[in-house]
N, C-alpha and C positions, 0 to 999 in steps of 0.2 A: 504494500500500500504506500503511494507516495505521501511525502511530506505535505502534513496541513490537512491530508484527505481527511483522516478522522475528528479533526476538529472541525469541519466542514459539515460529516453527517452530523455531526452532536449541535451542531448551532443550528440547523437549519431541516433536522426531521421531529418533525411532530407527527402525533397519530390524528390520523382524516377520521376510518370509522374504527370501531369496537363494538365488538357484539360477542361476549362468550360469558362463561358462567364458572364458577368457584366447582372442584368437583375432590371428592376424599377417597385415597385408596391406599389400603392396608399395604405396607410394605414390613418392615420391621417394627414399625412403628407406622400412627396413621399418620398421613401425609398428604398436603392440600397441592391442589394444582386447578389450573387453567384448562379448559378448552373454549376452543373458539376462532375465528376469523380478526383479522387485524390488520387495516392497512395504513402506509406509512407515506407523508405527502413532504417533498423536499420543497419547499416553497425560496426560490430563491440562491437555489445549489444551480450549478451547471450540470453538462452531461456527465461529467467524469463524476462527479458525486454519483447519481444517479447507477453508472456502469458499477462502481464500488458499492455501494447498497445493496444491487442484486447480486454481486458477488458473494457478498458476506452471506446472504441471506439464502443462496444455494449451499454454501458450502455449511450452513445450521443443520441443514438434512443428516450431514453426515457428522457432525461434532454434538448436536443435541445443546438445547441448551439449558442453564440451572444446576439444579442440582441431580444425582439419582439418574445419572444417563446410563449409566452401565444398567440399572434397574428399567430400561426403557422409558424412563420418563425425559420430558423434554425434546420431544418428535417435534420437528415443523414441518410442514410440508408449504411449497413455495405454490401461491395459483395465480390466473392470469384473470384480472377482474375484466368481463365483461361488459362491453358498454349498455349501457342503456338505449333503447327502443323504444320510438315514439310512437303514437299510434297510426302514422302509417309505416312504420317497419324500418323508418331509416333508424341508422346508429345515432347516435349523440354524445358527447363528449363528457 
């Protein structure tokens, strides 16, 4: 990652939506966790912010993040939001 990049996503990604729920499962101990949907808006970053975000945020898949990854917790899976459909059928931004 070049110099500055991460200080770049840190000032400049905020989350757009959130939609998930608190959920509890017994490992050794119980243990809270997250599911849910979460998208992230660079408001103000350029493209290379941008390419470095989805980096990070493919290579989550396979590093897991939190805590309990070796236990399987901390799964992301990266999706590609859909545009919105207006009602005649065209896309929309």
């Amino acid at each position: 990652m070049p110099d500055g990049a991460l200080e770049t996503l840190i000032e400049h990604a905020t989350i757009r939506y959130l939609r998930g729920k608190t959920i509890y499962a017994q490992a050794h101990e119980q243990t809270a966790g997250f599911v849910g949907h979460i998208t992230y808006h660079l408001h103000g970053a350029g493209n290379e912010a941008a390419l470095w975000l989805g980096r990070l945020g493919g290579m989550a898949f396979y590093s897991g993040v939190g805590a309990k990854t070796t236990l399987g917790f901390g799964l992301v899976k990266e999706y590609q939001r859909q545009p919105r459909r207006s009602g005649n059928g065209q896309a929309q931004a």
